[in-house]
C-alpha positions as CSV (number, residue, x, y, z in Angstrom):
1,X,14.3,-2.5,11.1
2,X,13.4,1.0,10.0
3,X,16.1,1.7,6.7
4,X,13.4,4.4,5.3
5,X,15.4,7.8,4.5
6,X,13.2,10.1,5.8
7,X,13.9,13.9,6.0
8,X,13.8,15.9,9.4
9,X,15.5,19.0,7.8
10,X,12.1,21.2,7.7
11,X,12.7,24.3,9.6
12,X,9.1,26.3,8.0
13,X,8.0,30.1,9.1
14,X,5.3,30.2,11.1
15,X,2.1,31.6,9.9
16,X,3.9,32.7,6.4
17,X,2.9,32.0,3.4
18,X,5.9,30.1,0.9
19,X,5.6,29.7,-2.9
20,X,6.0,26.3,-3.6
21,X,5.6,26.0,-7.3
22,X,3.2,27.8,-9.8
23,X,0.2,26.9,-7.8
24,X,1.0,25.8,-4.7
25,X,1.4,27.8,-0.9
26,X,1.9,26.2,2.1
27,X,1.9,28.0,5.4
28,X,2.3,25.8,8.9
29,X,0.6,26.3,11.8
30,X,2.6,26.6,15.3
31,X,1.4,23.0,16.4
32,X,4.6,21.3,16.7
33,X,4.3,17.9,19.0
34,X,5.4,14.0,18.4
35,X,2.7,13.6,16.4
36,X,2.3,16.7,14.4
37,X,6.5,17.3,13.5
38,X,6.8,21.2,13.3
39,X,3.3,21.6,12.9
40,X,0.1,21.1,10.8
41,X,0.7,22.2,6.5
42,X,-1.6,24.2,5.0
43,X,-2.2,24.8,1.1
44,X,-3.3,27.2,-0.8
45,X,-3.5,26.0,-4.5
46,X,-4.3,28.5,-7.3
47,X,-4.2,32.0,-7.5
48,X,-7.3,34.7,-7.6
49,X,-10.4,32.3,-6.6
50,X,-8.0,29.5,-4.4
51,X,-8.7,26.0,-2.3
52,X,-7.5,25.8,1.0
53,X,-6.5,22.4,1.7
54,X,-6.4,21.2,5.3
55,X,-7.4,24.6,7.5
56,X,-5.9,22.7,10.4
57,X,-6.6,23.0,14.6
58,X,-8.9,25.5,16.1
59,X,-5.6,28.3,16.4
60,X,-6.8,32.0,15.9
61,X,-3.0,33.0,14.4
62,X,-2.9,30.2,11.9
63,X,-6.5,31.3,10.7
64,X,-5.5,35.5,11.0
65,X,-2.8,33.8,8.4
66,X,-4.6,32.3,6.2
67,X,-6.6,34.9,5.6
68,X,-4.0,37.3,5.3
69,X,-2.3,35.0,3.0
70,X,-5.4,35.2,0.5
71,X,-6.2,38.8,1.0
72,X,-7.5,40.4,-2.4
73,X,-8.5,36.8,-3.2
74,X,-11.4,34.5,-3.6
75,X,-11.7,31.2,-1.6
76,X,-13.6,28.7,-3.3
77,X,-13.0,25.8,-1.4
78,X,-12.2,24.3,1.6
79,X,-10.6,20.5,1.3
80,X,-10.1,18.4,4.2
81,X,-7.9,15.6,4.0
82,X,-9.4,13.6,7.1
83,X,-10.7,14.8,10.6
84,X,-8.2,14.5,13.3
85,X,-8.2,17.5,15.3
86,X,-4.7,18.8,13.6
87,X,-6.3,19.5,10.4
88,X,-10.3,19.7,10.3
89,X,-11.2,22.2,13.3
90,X,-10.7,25.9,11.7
91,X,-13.0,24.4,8.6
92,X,-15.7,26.0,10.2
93,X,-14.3,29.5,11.1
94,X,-12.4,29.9,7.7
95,X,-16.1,28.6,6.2
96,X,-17.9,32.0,8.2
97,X,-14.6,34.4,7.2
98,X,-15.2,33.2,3.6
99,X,-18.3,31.8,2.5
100,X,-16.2,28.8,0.8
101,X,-18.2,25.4,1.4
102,X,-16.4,22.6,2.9
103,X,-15.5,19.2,1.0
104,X,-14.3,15.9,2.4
105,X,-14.9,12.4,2.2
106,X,-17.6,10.7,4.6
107,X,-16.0,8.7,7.2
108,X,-17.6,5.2,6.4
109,X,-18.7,2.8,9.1
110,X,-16.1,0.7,11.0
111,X,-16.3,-1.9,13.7
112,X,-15.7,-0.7,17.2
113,X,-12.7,-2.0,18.4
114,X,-12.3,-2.2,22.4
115,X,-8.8,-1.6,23.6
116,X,-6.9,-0.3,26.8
117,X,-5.3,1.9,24.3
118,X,-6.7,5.0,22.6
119,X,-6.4,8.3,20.6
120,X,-10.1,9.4,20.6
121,X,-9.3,13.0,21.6
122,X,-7.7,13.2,18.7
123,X,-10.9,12.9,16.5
124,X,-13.0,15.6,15.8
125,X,-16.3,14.2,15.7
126,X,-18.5,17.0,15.0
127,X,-17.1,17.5,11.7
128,X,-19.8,17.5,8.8
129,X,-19.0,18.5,5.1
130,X,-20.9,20.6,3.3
131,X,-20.3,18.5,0.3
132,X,-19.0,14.8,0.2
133,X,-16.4,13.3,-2.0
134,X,-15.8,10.4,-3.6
135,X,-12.5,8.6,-5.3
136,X,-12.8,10.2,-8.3
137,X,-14.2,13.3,-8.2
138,X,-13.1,16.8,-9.3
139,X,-13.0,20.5,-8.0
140,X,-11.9,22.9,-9.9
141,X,-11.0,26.9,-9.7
142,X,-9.8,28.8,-12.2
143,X,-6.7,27.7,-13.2
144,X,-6.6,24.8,-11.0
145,X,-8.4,21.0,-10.8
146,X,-7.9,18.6,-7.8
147,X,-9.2,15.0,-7.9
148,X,-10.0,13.6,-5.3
149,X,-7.6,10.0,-4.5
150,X,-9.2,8.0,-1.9
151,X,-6.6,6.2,0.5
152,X,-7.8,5.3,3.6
153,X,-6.0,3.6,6.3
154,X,-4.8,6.5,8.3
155,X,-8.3,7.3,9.1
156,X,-11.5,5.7,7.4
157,X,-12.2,8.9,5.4
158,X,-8.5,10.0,4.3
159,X,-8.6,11.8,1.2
160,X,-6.0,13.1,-0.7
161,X,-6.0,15.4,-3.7
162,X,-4.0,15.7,-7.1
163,X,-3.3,18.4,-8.4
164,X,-2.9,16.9,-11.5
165,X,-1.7,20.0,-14.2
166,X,1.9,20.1,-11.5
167,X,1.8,16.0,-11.0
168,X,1.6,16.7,-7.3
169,X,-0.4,14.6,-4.5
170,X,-1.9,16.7,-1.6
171,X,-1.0,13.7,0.8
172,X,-2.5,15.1,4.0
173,X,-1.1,12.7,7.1
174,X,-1.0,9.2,4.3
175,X,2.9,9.6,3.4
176,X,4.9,11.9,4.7
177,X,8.4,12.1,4.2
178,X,9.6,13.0,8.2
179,X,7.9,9.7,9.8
180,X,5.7,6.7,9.1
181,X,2.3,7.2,9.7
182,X,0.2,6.3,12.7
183,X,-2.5,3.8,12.1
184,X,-4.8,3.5,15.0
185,X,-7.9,1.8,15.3
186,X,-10.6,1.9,15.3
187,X,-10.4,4.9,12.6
188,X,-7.4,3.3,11.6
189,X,-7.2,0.2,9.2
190,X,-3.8,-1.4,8.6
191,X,-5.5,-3.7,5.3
192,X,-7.0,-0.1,3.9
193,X,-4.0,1.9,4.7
194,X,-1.4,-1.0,2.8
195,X,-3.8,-1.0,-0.1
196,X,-3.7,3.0,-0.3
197,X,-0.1,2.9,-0.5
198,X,-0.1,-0.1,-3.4
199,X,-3.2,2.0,-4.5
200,X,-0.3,5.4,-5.5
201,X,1.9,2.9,-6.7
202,X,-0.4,2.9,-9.8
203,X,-0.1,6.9,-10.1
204,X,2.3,9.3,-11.3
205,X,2.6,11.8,-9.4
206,X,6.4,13.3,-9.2
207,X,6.0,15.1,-5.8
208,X,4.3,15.0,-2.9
209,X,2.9,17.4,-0.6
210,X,2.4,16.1,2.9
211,X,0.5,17.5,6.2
212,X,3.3,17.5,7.8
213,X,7.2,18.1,7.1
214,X,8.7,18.6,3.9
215,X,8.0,17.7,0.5
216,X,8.9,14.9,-0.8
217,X,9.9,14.6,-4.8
218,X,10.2,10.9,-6.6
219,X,8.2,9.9,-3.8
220,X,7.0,6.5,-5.4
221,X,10.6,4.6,-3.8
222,X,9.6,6.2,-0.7
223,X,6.1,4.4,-1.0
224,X,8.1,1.3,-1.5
225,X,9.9,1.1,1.2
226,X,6.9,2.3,4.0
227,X,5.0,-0.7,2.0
228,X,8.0,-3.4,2.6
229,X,8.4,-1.6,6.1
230,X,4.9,-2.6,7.4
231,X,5.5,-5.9,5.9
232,X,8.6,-6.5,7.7
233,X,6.8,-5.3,11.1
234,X,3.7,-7.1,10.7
235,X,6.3,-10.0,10.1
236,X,7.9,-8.9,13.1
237,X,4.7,-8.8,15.2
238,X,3.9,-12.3,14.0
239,X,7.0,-13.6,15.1
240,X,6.3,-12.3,18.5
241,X,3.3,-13.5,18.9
242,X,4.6,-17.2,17.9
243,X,7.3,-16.5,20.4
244,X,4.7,-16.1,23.4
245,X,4.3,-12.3,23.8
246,X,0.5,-12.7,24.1
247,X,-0.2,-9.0,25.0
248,X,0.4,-5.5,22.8
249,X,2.2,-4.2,26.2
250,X,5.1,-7.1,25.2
251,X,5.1,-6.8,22.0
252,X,5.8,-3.3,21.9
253,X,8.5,-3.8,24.3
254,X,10.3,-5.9,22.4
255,X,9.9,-4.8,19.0
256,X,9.8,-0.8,19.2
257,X,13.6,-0.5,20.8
258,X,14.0,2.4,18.9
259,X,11.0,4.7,19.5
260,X,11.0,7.3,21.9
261,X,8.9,6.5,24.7
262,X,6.2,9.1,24.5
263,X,5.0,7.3,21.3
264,X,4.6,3.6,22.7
265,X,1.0,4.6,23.2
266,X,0.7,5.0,19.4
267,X,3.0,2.1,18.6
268,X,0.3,0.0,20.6
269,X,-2.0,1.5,18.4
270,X,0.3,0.4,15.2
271,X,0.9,-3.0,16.9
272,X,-3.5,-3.7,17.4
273,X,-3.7,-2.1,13.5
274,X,-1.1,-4.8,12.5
275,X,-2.6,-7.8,15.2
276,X,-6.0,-6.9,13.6
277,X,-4.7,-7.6,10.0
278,X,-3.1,-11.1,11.0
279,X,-6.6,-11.8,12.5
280,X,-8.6,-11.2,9.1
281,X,-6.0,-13.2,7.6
282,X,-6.2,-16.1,10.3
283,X,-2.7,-16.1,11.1
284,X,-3.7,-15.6,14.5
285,X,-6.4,-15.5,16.8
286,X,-7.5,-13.6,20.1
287,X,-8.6,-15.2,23.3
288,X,-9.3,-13.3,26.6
289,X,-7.6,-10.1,25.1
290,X,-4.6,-12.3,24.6
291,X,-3.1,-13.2,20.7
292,X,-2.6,-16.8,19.5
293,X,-0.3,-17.7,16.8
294,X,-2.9,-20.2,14.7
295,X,0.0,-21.3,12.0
């Protein structure tokens, strides 16, 4: 089912800083895992008075270089893209280092969704902004400007940022070019996180910087096809569910041949993002923790 081209070839120095274009630095931290590819991205965008874009986990080397990465510079700002525990922790410690306030969207209410299956350790709850953005909004340095691009899905406050003078999307975990993105609820909305994707479609940006992995340029066919991917597996989940699997356990097993087992947990996660979609759009129904085609 899965005929996305995605790019694996990212072999990045840890704790370096590289030159990605006029403006942009990335240096990744040393948290590789199935989740995480070869670890958490971090930006640096402008030059002399800089934003850091996604400080990443609680990891003293990755903050020691950051900070040697801006020595003899000024950090204005500190942008978080959302508040799993990959990219929002060291906010806080590179705040104290550098007197930069913090900026992030506020995670909105969501329903509480009860399930066998969950990633809660992987939110970092105690996360508070200084300042809160919306879609829209502007920072600016020097001889940068990011606006803020609201896409949630991934989590309930994903944010990414454009820097708009380079046509570039800081993409954070929404669309990266190694893997498809984890939904999992209940910080994870399938409905949001297909209407953030059709949301870029209307943008034109020419390259993409993701959390994780390598950049991706002409990204907007990659969009495409992780849009008609989730189609084709909500289709596929639907299908199942008309064919009797009435649990996420069976659905999972059938459908997700080809995903290494240490990420069924998360497909489960995908699979309830995808079950909860067909609910609000009463193609099926759930009884006793068990799905119902209604159609």
């Amino acid at each position: 089912m899965n005929n996305i081209a995605f790019d694996r070839n990212f072999e990045p120095p840890f704790g370096t800083a590289v030159a990605l274009s006029p403006l942009v630095r990335r240096i990744t931290c040393n948290n590789p895992g199935p989740f995480t590819f070869t670890g958490t991205n971090t930006f640096i965008v402008g030059h002399q008075s800089v934003a850091i874009i996604d400080p990443g986990p609680d990891d003293a080397a990755h903050l020691a270089a950051i900070l040697n990465a801006v020595r003899g510079e000024t950090v204005s700002h500190i942008l978080v893209t959302h508040t799993h525990m990959d990219h929002s922790p060291l906010a806080a410690k590179l705040s104290a280092a550098t007197g930069a306030k913090i900026y992030s969207a506020n995670s909105p209410e969501k329903p509480t969704v009860i399930s066998e299956i969950r990633l809660d350790a992987s939110v970092d709850h105690g996360f508070v902004p200084d300042v809160s953005l919306s879609d829209g909004d502007v920072v600016e340095g020097k001889d940068w400007a990011l606006e803020a691009v609201f896409t949630p899905g991934h989590m309930a406050n994903h944010m990414s940022f454009s820097l708009n003078s380079e046509k570039a999307l800081l993409a954070g975990d929404h669309v990266m070019a190694w893997a498809t993105t984890v939904v999992a609820p209940p910080e994870g909305n399938m409905n949001d996180y297909m209407g953030s994707l059709r949301k870029l479609l209307k943008r034109d940006e020419a390259i993409y910087y993701p959390a994780h992995g390598p950049e991706k340029r002409k990204p907007l066919g990659l969009v495409r096809a992780i849009l008609a991917h989730r189609k084709m597996r909500e289709e596929a989940i639907f299908n199942r569910v008309k064919t009797g699997d009435q649990t996420i356990g069976e659905i999972v097993e059938n459908i997700y041949t080809d995903v290494d087992p240490r990420l069924h947990g998360a497909a489960g996660l995908s699979t309830l993002a995808h079950l909860e979609h067909l609910m609000e759009k009463a193609r099926i129904e759930v009884r006793n923790g068990r799905y119902f085609s209604t159609k």
